[in-house]
DSSP file (Angstrom, degrees, kcal/mol; ACC not computed):
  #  RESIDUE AA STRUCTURE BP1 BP2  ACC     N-H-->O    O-->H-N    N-H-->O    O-->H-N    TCO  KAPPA ALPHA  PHI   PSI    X-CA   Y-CA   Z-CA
    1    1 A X     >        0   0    0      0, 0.0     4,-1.5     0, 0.0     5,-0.1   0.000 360.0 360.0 360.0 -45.0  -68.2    0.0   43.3
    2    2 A X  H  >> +     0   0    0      1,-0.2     4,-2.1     2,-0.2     5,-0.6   0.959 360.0  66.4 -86.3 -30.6  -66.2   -3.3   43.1
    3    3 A X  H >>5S+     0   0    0      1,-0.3     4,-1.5     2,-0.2     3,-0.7   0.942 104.4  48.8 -38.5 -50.6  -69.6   -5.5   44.1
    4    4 A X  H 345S+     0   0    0      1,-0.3     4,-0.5     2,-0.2    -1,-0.3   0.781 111.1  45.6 -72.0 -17.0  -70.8   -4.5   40.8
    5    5 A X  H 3<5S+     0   0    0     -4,-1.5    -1,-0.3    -3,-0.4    -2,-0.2   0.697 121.2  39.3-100.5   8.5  -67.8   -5.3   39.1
    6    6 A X  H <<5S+     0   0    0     -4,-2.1    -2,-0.2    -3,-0.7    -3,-0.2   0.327 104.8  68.6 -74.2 -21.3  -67.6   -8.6   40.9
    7    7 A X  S  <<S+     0   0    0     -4,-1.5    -2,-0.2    -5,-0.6    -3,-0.1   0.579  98.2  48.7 -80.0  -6.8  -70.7   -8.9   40.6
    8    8 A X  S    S+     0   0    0     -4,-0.5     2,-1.1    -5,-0.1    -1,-0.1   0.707  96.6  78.0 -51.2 -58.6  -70.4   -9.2   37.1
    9    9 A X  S    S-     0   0    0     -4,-0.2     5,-0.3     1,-0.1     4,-0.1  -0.649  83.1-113.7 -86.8 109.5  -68.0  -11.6   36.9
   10   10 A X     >  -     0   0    0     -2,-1.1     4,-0.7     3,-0.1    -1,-0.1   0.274  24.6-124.7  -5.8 157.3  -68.3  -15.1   37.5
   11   11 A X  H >> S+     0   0    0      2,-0.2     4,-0.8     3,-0.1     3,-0.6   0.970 114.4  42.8 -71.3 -66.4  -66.4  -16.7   40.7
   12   12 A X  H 3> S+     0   0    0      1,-0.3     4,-1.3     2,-0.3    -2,-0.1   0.492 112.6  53.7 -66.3 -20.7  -64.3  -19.4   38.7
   13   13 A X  H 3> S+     0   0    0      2,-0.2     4,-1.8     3,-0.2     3,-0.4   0.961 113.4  46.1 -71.8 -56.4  -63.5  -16.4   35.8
   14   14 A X  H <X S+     0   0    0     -4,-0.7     4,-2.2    -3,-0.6     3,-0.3   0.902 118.4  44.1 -91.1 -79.7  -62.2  -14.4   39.0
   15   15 A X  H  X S+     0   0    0     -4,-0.8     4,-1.1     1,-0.3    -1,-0.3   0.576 114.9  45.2 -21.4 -53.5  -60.3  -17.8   40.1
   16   16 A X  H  X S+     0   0    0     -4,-1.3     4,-1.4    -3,-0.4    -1,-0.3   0.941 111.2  51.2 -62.9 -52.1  -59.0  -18.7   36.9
   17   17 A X  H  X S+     0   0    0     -4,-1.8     4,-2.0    -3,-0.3    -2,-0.2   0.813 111.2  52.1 -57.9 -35.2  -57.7  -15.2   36.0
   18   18 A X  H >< S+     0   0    0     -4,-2.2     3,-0.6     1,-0.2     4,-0.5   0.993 109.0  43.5 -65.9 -52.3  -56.0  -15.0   39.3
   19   19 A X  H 3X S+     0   0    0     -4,-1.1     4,-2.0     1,-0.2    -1,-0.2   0.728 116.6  52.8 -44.9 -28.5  -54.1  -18.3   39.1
   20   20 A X  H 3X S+     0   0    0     -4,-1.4     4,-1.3     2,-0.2     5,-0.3   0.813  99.1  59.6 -89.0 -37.7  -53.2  -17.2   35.3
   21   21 A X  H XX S+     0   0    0     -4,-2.0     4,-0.7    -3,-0.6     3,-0.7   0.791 115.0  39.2 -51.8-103.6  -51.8  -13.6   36.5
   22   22 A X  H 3> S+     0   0    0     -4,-0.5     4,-0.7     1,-0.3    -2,-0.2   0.362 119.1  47.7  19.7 -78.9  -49.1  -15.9   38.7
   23   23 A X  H >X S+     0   0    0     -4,-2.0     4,-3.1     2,-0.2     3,-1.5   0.811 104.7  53.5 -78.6 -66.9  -48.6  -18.6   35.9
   24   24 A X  H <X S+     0   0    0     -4,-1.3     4,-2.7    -3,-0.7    -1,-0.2   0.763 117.7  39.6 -47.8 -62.8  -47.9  -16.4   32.5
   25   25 A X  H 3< S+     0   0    0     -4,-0.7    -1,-0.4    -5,-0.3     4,-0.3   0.690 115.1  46.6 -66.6 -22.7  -45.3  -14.6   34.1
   26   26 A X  H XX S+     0   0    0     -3,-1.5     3,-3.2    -4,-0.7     4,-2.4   0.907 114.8  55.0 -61.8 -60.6  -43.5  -17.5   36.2
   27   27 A X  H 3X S+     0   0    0     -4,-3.1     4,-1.9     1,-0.3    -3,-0.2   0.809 115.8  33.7 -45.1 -55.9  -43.7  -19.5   33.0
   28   28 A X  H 3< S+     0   0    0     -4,-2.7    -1,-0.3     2,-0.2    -2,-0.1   0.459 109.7  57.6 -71.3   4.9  -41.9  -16.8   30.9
   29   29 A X  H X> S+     0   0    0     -3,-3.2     3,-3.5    -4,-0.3     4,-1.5   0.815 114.8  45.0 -88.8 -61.2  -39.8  -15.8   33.5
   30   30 A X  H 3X S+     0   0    0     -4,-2.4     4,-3.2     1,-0.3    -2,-0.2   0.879 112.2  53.6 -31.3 -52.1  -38.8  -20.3   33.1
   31   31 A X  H 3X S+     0   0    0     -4,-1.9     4,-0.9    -5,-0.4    -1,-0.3   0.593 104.8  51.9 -72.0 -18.0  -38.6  -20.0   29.8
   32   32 A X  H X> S+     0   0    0     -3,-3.5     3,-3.9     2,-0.2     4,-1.0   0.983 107.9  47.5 -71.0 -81.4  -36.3  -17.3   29.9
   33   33 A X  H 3X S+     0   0    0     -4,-1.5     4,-0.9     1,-0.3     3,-0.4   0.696 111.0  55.3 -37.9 -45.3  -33.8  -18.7   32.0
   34   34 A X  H 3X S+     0   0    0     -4,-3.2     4,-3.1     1,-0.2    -1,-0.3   0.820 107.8  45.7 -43.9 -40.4  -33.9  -21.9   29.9
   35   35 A X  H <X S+     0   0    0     -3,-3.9     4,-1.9    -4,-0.9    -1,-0.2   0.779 111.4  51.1 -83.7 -19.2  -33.2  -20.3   26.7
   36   36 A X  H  X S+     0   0    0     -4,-1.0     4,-0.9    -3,-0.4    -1,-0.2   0.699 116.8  51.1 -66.3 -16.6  -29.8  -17.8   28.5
   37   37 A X  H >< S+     0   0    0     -4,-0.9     3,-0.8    -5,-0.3    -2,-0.2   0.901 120.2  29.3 -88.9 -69.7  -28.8  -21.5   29.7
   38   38 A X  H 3< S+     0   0    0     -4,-3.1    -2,-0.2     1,-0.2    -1,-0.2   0.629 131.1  36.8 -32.0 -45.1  -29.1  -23.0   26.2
   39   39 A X  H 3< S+     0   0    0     -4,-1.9    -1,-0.2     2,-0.1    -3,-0.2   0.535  83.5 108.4-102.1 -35.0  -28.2  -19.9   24.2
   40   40 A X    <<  -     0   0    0     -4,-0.9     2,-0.7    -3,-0.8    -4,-0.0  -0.047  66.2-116.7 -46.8 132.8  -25.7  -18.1   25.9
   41   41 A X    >>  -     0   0    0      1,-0.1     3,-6.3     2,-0.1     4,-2.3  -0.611  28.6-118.1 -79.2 127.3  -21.8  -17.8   24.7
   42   42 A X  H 3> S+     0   0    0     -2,-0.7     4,-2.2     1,-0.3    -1,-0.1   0.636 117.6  55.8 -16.1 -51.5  -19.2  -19.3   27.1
   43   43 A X  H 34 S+     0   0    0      1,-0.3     4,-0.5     2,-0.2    -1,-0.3   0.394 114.1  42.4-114.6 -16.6  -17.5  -16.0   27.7
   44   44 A X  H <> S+     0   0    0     -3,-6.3     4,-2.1     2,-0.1    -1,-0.3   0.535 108.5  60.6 -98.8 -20.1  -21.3  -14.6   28.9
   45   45 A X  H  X S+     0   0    0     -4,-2.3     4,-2.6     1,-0.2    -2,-0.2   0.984 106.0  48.3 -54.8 -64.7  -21.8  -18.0   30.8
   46   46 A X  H >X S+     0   0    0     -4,-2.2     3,-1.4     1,-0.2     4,-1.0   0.950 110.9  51.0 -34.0 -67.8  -18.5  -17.0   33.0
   47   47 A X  H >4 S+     0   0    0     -4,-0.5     3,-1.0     1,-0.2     4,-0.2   0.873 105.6  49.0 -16.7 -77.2  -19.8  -13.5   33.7
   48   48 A X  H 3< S+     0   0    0     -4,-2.1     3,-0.4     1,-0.2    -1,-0.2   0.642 105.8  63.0 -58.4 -17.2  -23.0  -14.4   34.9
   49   49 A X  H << S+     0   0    0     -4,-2.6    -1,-0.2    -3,-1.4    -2,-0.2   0.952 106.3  50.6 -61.2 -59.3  -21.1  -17.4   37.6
   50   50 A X    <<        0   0    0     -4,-1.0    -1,-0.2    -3,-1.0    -2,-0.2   0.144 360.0 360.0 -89.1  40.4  -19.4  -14.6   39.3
   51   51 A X              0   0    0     -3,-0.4    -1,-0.3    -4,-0.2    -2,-0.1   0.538 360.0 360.0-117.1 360.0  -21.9  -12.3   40.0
């Protein structure tokens, strides 16, 4: 069963998709944090230091 659906797919499609699963989610997970650092109010900034 999975040969034929690997067999289907290119190697480097297989290879790209994986690397892209990983990246897409780190990236918006980055992106996140950047914008609570940027975005946040003082009074949530405290909070989140002592936890």
């Amino acid at each position: 069963m999975w040969d034929v659906l690997f067999g289907l797919l290119p190697k480097n499609l297989i290879i790209i998709c994986t690397i892209l699963a990983f990246l897409v989610p780190y990236g918006v997970y980055k992106i996140n944090q950047k914008l609570h650092e940027a975005g946040d109010p003082p009074w949530k900034k405290d909070m989140n230091k002592n936890e």
